[in-house]
N, CA, C and O atoms as a GROMACS GRO file, in nm:
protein
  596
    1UNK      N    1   9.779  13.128  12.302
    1UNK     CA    2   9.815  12.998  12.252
    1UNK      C    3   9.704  12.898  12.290
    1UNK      O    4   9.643  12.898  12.396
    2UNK      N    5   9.687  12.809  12.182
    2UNK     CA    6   9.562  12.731  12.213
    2UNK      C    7   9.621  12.594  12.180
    2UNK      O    8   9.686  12.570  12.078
    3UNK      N    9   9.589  12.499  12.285
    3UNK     CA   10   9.585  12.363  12.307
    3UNK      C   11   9.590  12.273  12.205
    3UNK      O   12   9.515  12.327  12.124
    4UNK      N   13   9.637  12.149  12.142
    4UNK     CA   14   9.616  12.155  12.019
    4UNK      C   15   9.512  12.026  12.064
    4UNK      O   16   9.559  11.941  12.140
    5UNK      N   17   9.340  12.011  12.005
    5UNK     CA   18   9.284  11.927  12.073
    5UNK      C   19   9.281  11.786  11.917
    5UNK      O   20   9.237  11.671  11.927
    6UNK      N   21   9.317  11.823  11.845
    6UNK     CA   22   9.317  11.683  11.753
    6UNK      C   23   9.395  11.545  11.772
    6UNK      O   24   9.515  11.521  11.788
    7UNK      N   25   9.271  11.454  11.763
    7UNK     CA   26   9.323  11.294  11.750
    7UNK      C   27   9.263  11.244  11.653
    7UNK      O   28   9.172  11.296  11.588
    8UNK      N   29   9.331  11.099  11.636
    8UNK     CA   30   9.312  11.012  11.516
    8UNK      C   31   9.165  10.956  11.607
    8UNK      O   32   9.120  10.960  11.722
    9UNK      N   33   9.127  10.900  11.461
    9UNK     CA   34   8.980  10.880  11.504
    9UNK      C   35   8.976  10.763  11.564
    9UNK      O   36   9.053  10.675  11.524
   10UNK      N   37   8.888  10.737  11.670
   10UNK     CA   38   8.848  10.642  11.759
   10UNK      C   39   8.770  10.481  11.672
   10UNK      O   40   8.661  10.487  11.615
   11UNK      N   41   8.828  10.391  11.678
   11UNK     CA   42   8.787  10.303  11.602
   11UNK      C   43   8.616  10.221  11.613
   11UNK      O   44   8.548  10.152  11.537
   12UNK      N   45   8.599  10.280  11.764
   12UNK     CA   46   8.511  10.227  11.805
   12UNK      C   47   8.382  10.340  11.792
   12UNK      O   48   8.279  10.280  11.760
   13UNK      N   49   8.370  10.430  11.803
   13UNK     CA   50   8.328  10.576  11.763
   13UNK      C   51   8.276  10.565  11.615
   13UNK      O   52   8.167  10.546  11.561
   14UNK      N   53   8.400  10.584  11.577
   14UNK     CA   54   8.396  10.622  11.378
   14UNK      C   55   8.490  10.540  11.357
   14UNK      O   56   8.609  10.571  11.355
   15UNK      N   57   8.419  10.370  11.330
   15UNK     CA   58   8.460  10.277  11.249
   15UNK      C   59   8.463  10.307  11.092
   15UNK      O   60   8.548  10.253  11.020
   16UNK      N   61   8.380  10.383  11.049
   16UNK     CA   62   8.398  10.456  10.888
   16UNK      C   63   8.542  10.504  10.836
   16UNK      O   64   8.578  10.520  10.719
   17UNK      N   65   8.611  10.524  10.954
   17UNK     CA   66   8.751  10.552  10.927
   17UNK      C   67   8.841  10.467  10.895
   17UNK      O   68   8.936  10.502  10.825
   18UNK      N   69   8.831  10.377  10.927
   18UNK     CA   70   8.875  10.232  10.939
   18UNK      C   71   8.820  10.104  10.858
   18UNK      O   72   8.872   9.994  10.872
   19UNK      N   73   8.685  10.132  10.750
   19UNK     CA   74   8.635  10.050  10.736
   19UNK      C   75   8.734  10.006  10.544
   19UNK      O   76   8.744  10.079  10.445
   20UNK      N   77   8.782   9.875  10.567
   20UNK     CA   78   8.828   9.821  10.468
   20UNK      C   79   9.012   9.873  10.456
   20UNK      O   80   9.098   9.830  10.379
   21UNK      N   81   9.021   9.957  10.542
   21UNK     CA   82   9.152  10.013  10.537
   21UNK      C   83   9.255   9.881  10.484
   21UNK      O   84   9.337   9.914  10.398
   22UNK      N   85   9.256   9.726  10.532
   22UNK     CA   86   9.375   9.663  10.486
   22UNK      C   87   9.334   9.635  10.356
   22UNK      O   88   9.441   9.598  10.309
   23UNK      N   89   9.269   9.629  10.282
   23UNK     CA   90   9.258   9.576  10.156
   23UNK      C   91   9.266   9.722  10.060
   23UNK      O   92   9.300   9.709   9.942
   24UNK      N   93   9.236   9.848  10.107
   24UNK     CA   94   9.302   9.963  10.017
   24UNK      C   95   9.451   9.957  10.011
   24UNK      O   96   9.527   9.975   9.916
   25UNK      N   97   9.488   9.912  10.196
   25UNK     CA   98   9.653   9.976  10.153
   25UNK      C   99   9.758   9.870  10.082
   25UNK      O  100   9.875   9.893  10.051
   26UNK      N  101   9.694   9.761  10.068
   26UNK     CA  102   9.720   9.604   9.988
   26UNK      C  103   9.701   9.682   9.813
   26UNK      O  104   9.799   9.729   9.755
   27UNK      N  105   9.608   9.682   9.773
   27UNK     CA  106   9.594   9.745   9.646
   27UNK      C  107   9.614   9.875   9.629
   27UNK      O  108   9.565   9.913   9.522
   28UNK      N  109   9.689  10.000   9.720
   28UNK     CA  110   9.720  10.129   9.678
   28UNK      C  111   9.903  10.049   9.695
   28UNK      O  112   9.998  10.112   9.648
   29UNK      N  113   9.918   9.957   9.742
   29UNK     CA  114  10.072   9.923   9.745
   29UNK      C  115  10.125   9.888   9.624
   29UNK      O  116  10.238   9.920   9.589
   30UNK      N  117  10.008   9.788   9.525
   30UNK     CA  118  10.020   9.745   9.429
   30UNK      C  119  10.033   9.860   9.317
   30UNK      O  120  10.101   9.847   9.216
   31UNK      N  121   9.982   9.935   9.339
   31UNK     CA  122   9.954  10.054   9.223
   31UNK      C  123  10.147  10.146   9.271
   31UNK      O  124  10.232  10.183   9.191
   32UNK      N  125  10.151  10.152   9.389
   32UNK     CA  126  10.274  10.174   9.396
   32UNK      C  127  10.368  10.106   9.363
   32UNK      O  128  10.455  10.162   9.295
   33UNK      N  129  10.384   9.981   9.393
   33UNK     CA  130  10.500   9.928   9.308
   33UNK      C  131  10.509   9.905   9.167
   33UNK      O  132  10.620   9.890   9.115
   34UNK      N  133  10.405   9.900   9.101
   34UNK     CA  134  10.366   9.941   8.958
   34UNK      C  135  10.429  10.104   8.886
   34UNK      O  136  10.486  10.129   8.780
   35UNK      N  137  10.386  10.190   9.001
   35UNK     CA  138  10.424  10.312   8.958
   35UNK      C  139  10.606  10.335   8.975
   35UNK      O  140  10.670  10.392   8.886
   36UNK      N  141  10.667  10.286   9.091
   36UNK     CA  142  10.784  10.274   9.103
   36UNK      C  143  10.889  10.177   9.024
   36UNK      O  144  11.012  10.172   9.018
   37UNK      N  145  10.788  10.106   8.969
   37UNK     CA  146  10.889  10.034   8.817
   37UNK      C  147  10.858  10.098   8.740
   37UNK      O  148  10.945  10.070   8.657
   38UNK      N  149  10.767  10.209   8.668
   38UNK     CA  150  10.809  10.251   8.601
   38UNK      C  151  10.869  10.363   8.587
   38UNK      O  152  10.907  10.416   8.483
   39UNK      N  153  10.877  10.396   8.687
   39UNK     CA  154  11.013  10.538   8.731
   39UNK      C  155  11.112  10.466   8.702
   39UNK      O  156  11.183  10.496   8.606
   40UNK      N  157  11.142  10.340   8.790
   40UNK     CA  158  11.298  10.292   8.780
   40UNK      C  159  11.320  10.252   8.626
   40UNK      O  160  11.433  10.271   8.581
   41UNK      N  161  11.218  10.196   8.538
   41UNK     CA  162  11.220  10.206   8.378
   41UNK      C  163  11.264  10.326   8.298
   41UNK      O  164  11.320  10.314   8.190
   42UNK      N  165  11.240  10.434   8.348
   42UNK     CA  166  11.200  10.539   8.305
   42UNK      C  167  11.374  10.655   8.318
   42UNK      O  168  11.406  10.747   8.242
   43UNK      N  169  11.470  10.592   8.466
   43UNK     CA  170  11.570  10.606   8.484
   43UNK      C  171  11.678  10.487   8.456
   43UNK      O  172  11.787  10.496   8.512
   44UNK      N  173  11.660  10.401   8.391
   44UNK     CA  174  11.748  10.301   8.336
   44UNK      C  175  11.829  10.376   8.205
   44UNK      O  176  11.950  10.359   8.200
   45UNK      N  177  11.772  10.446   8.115
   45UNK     CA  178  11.877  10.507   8.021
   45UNK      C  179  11.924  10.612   8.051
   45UNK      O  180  12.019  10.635   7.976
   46UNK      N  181  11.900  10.725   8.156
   46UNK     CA  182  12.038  10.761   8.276
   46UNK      C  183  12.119  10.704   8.326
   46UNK      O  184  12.227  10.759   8.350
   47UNK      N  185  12.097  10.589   8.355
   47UNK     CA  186  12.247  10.526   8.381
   47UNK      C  187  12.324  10.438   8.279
   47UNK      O  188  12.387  10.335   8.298
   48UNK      N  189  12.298  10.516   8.153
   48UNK     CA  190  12.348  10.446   8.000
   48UNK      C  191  12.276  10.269   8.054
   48UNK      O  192  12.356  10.195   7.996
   49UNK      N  193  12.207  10.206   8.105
   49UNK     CA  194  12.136  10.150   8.100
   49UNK      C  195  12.225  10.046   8.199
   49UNK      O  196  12.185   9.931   8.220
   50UNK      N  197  12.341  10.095   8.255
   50UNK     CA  198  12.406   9.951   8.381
   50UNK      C  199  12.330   9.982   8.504
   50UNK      O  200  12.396  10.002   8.607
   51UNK      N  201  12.171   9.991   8.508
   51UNK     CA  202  12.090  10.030   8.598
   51UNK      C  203  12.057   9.864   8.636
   51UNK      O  204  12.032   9.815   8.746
   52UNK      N  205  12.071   9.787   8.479
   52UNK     CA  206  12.007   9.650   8.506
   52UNK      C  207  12.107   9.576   8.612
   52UNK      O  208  12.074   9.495   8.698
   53UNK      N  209  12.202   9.612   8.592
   53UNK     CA  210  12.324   9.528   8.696
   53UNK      C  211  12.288   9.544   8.796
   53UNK      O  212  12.311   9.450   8.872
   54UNK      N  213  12.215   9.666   8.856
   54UNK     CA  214  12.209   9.694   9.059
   54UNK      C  215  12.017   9.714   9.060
   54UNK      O  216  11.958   9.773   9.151
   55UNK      N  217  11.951   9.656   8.947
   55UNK     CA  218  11.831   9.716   8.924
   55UNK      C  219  11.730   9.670   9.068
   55UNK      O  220  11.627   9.736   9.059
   56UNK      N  221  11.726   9.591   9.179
   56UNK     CA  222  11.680   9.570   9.296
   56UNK      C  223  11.737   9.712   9.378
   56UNK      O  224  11.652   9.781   9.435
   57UNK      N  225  11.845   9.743   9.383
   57UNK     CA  226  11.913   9.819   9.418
   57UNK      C  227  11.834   9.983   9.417
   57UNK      O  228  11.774  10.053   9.499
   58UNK      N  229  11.883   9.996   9.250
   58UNK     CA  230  11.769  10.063   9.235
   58UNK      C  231  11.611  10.076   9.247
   58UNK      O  232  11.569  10.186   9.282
   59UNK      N  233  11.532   9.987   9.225
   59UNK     CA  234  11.410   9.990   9.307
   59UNK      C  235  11.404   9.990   9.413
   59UNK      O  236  11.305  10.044   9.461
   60UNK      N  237  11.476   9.947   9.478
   60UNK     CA  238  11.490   9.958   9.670
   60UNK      C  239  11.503  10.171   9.664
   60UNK      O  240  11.404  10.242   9.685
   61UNK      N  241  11.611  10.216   9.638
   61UNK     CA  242  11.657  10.356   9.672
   61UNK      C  243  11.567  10.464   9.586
   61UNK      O  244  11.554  10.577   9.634
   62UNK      N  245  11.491  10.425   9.437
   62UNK     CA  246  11.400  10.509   9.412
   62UNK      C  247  11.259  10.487   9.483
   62UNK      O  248  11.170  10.570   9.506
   63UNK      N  249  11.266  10.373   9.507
   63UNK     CA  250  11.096  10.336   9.606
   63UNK      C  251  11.070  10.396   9.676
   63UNK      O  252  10.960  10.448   9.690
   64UNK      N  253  11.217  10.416   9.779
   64UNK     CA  254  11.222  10.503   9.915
   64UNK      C  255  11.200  10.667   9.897
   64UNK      O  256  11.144  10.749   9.970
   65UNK      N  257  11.269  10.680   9.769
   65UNK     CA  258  11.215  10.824   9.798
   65UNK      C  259  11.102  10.856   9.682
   65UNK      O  260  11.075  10.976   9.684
   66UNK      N  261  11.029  10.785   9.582
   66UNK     CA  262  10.947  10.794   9.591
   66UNK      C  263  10.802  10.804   9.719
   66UNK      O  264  10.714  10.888   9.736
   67UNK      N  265  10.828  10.705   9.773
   67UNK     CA  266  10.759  10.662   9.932
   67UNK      C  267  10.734  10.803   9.994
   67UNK      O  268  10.629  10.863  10.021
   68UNK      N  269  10.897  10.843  10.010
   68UNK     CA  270  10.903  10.958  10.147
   68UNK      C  271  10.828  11.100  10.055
   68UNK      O  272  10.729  11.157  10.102
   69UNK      N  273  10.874  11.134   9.959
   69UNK     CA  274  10.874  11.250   9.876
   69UNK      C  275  10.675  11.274   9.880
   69UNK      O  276  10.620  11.382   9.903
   70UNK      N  277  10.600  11.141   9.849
   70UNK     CA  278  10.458  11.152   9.826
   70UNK      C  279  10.424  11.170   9.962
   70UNK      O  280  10.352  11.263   9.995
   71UNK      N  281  10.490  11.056  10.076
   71UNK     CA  282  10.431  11.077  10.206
   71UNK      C  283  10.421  11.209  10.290
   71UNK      O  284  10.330  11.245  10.364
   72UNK      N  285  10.548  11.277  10.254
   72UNK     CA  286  10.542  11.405  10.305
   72UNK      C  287  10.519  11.521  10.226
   72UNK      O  288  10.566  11.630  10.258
   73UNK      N  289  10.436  11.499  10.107
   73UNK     CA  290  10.391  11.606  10.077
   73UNK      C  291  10.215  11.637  10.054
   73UNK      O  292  10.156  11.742  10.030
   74UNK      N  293  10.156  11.466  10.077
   74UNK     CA  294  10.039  11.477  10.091
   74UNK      C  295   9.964  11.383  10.196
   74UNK      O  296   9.845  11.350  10.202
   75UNK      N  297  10.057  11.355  10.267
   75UNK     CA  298  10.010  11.212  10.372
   75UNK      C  299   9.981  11.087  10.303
   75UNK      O  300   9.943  10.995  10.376
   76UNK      N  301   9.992  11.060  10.157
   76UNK     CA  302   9.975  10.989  10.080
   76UNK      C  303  10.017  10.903  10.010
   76UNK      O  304   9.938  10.922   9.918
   77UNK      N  305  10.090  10.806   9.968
   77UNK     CA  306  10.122  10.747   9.790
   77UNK      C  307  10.026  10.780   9.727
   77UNK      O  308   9.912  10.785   9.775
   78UNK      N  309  10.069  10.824   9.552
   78UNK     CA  310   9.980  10.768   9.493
   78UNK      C  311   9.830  10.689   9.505
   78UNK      O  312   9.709  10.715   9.509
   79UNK      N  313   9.936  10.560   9.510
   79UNK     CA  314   9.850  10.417   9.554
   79UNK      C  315   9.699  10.450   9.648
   79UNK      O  316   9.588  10.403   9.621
   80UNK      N  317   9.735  10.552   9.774
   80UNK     CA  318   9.683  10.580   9.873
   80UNK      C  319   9.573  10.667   9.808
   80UNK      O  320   9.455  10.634   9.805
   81UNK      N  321   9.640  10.815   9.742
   81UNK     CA  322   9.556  10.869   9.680
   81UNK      C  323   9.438  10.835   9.648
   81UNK      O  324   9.330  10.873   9.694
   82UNK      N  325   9.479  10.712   9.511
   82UNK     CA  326   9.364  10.696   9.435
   82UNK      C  327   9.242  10.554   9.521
   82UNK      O  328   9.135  10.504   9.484
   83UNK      N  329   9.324  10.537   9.634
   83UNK     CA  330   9.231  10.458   9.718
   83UNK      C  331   9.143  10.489   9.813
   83UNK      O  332   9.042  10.430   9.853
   84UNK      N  333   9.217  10.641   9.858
   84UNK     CA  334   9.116  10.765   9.930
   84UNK      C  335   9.190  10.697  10.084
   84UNK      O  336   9.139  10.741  10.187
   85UNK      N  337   9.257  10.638  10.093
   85UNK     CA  338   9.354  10.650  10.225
   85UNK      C  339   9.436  10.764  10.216
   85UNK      O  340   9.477  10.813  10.112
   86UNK      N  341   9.466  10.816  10.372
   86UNK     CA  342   9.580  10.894  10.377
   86UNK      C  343   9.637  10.832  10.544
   86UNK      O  344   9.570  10.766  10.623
   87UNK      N  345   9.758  10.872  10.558
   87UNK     CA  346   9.821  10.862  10.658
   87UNK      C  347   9.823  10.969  10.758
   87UNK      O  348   9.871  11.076  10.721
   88UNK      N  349   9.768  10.956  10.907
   88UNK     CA  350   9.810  11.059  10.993
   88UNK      C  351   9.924  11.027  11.135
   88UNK      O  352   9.960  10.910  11.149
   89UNK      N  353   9.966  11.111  11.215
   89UNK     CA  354  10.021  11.082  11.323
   89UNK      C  355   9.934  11.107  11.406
   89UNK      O  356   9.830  11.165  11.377
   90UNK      N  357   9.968  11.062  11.536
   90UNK     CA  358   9.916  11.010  11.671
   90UNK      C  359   9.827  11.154  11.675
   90UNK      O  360   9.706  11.132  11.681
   91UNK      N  361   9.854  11.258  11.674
   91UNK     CA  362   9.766  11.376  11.712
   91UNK      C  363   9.644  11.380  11.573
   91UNK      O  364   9.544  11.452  11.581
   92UNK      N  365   9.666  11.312  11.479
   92UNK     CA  366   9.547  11.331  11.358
   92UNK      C  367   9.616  11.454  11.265
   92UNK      O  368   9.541  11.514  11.188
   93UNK      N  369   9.732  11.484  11.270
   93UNK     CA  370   9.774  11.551  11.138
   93UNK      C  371   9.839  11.468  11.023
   93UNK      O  372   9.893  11.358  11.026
   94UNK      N  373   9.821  11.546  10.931
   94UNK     CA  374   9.899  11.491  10.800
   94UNK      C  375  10.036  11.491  10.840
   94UNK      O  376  10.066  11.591  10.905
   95UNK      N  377  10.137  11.402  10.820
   95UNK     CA  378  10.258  11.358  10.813
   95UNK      C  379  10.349  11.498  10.742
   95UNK      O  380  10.312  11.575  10.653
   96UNK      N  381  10.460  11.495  10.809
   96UNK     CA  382  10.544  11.643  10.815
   96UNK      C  383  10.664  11.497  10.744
   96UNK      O  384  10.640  11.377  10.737
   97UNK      N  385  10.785  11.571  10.704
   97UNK     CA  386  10.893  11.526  10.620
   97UNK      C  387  10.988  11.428  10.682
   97UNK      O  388  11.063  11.348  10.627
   98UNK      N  389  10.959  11.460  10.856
   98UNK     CA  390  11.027  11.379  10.906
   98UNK      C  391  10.967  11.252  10.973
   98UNK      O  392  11.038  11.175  11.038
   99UNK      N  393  10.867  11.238  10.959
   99UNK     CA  394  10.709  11.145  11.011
   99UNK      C  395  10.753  11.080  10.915
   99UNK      O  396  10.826  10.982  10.931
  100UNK      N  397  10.705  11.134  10.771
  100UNK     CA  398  10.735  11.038  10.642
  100UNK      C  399  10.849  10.970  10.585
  100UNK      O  400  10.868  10.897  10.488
  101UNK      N  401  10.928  11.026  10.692
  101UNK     CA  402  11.110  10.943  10.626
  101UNK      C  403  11.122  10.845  10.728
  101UNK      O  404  11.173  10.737  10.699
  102UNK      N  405  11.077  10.869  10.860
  102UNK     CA  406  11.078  10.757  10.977
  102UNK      C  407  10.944  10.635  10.932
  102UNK      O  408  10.943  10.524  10.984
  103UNK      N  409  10.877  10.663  10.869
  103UNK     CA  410  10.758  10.581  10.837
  103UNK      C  411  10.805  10.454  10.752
  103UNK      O  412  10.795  10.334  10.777
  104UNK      N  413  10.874  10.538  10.619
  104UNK     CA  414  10.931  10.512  10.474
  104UNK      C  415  11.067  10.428  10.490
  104UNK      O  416  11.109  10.342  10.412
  105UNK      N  417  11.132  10.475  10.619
  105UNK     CA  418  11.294  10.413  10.698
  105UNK      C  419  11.213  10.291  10.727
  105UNK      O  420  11.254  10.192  10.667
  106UNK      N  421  11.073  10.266  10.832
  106UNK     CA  422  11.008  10.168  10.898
  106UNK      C  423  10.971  10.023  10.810
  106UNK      O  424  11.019   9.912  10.831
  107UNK      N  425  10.885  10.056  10.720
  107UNK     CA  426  10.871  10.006  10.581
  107UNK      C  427  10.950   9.922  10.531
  107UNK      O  428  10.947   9.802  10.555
  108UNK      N  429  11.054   9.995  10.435
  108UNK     CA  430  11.173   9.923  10.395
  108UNK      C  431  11.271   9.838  10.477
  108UNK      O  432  11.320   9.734  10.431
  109UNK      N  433  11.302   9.890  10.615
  109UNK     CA  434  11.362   9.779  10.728
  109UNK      C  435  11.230   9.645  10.716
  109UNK      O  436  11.256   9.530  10.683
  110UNK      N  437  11.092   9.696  10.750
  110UNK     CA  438  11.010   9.566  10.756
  110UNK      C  439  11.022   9.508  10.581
  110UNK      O  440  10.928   9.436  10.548
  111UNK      N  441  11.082   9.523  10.520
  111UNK     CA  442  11.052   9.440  10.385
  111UNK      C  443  11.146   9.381  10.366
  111UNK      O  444  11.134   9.272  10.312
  112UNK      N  445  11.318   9.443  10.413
  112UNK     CA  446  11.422   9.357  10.441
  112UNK      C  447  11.403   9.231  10.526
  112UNK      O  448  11.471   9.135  10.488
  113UNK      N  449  11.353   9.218  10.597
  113UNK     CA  450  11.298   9.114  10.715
  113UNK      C  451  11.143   9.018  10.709
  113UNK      O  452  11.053   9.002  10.791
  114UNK      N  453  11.157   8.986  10.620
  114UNK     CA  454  10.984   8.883  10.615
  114UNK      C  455  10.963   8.885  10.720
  114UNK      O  456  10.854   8.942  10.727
  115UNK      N  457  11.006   8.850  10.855
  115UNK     CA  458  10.937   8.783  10.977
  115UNK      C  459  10.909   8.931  11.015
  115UNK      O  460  10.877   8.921  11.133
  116UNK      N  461  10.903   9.041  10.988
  116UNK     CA  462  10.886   9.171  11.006
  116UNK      C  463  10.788   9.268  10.941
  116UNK      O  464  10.740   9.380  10.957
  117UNK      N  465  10.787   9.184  10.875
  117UNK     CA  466  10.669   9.248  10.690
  117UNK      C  467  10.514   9.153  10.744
  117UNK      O  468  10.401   9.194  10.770
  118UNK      N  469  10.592   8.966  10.743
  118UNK     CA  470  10.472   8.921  10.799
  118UNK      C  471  10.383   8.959  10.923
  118UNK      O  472  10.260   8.957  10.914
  119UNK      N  473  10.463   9.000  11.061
  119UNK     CA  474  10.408   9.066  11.175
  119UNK      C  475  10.356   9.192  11.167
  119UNK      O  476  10.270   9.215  11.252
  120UNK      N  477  10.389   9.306  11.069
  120UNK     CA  478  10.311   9.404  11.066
  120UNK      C  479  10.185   9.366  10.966
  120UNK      O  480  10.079   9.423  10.991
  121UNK      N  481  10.190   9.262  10.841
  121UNK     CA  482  10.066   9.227  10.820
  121UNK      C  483   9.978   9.156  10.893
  121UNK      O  484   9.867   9.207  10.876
  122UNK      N  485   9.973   9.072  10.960
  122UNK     CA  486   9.912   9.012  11.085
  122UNK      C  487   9.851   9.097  11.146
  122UNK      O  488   9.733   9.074  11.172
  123UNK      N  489   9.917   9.236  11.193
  123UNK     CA  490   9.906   9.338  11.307
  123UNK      C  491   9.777   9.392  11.197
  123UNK      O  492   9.666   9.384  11.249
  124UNK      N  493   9.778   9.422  11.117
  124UNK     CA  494   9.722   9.518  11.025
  124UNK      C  495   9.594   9.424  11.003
  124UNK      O  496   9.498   9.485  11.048
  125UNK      N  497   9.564   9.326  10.964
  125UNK     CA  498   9.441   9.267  10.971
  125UNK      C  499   9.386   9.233  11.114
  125UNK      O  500   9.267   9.219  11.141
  126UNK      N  501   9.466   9.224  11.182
  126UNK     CA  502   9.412   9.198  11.347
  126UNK      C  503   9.364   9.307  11.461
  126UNK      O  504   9.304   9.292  11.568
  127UNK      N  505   9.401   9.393  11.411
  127UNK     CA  506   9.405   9.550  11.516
  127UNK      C  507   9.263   9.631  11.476
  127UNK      O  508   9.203   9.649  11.370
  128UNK      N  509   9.245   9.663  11.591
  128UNK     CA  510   9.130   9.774  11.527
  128UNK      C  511   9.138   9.907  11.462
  128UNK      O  512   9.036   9.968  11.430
  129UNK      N  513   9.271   9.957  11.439
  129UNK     CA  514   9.296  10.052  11.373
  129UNK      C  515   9.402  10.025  11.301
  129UNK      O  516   9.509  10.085  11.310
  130UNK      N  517   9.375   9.929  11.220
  130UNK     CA  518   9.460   9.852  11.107
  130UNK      C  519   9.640   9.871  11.102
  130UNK      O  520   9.707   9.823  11.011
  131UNK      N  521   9.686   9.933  11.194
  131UNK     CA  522   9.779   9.974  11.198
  131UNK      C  523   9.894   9.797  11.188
  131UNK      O  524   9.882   9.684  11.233
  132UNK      N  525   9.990   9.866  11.107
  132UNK     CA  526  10.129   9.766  11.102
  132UNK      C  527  10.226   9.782  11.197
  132UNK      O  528  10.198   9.842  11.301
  133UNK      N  529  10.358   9.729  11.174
  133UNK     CA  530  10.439   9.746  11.263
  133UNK      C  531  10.484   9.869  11.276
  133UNK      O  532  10.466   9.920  11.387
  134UNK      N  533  10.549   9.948  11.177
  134UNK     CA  534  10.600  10.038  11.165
  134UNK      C  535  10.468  10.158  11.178
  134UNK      O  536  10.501  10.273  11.146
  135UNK      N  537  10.371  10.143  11.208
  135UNK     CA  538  10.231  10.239  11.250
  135UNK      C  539  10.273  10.231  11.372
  135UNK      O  540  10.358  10.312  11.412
  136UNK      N  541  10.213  10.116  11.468
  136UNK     CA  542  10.232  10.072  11.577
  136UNK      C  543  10.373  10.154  11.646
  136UNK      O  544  10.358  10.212  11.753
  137UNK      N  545  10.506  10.153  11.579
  137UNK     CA  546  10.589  10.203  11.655
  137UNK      C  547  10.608  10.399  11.667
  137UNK      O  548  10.643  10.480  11.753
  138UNK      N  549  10.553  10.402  11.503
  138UNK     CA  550  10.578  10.522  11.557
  138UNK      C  551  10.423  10.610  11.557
  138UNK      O  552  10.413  10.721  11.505
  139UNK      N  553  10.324  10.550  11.615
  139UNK     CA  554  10.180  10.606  11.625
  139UNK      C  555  10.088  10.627  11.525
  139UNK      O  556   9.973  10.672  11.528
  140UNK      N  557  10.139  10.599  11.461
  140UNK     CA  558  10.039  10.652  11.254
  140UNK      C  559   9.950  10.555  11.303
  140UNK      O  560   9.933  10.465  11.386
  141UNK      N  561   9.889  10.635  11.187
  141UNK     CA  562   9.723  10.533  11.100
  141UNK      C  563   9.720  10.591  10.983
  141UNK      O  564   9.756  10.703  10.947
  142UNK      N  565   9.658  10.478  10.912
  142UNK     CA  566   9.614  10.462  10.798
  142UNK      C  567   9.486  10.490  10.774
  142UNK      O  568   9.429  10.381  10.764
  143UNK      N  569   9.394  10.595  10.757
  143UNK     CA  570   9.256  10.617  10.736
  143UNK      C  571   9.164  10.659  10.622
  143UNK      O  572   9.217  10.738  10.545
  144UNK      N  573   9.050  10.627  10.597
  144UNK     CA  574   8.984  10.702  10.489
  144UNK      C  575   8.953  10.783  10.508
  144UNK      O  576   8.889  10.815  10.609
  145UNK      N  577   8.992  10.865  10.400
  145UNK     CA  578   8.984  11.011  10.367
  145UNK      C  579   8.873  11.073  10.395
  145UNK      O  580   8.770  11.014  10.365
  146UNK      N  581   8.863  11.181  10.447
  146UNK     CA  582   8.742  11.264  10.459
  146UNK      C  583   8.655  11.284  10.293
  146UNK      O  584   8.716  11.273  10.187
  147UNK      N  585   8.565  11.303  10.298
  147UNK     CA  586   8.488  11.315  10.140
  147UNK      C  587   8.504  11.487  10.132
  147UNK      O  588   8.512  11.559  10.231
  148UNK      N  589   8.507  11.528  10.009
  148UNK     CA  590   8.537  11.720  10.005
  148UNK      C  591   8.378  11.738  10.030
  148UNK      O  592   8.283  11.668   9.993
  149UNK      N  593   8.380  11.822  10.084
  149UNK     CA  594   8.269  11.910  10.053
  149UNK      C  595   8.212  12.027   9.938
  149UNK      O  596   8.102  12.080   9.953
   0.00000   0.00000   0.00000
């Protein structure tokens, strides 16, 4: 059995990891909530269309598992994808199903709460490893992607 020696990258080390991170995950958010209206568009005539009556409702509960479903299957949104961010935990792995539902749970509590949404944005432009609230609590980062070889 071998030690497991991976960490998230050192900000001070390999700032390249880190460089521009709040303004990708600002515009991979945008591309997500873009993409998550039109899912919830896309499921409005499944619900013979009284989707419009609870339709916050619904964007709140498809967001989330849009959110969790991408986060734990590529460390990613979309959004993230096409911004070349991905998400890791405290040891530097890609996010497992239950990382991404505690992340995605973190999130949506901070968006119910402005004074909660505003403090993890604050945190996220102020920190050296751009991290938000819901990073901060449960160890994530937000980083750029390695380039393929």
């Amino acid at each position: 059995m071998t030690a497991e020696t991976w960490t998230i990258p050192d900000p001070y080390h390999q700032p390249e990891f880190y460089a521009d991170i709040p303004v990708k995950r600002l515009l991979a958010w945008v591309v997500d909530c873009i993409v998550i209206l039109g899912v919830v568009l896309l499921a409005l005539p499944f619900t013979a269309f009284t989707g419009i009556f609870f339709f916050p409702f619904l964007f709140l509960v498809l967001g989330f598992l849009y959110r969790w479903m991408t986060l734990a299957s590529g460390s990613a949104t979309w959004g993230m994808r096409l911004m070349a961010v991905e998400m890791r935990d405290g040891y530097g792995r890609k996010f497992d199903g239950a990382t991404a539902f505690l992340h995605t749970l973190g999130y949506t509590v901070s968006l119910a709460f402005p004074v909660l949404q505003f403090v993890s944005i604050v945190m996220m432009l102020m920190g050296a490893k751009s991290q938000g609230l819901t990073d901060n609590v449960l160890g994530t980062v937000a980083i750029n992607r390695r380039a393929a070889y």
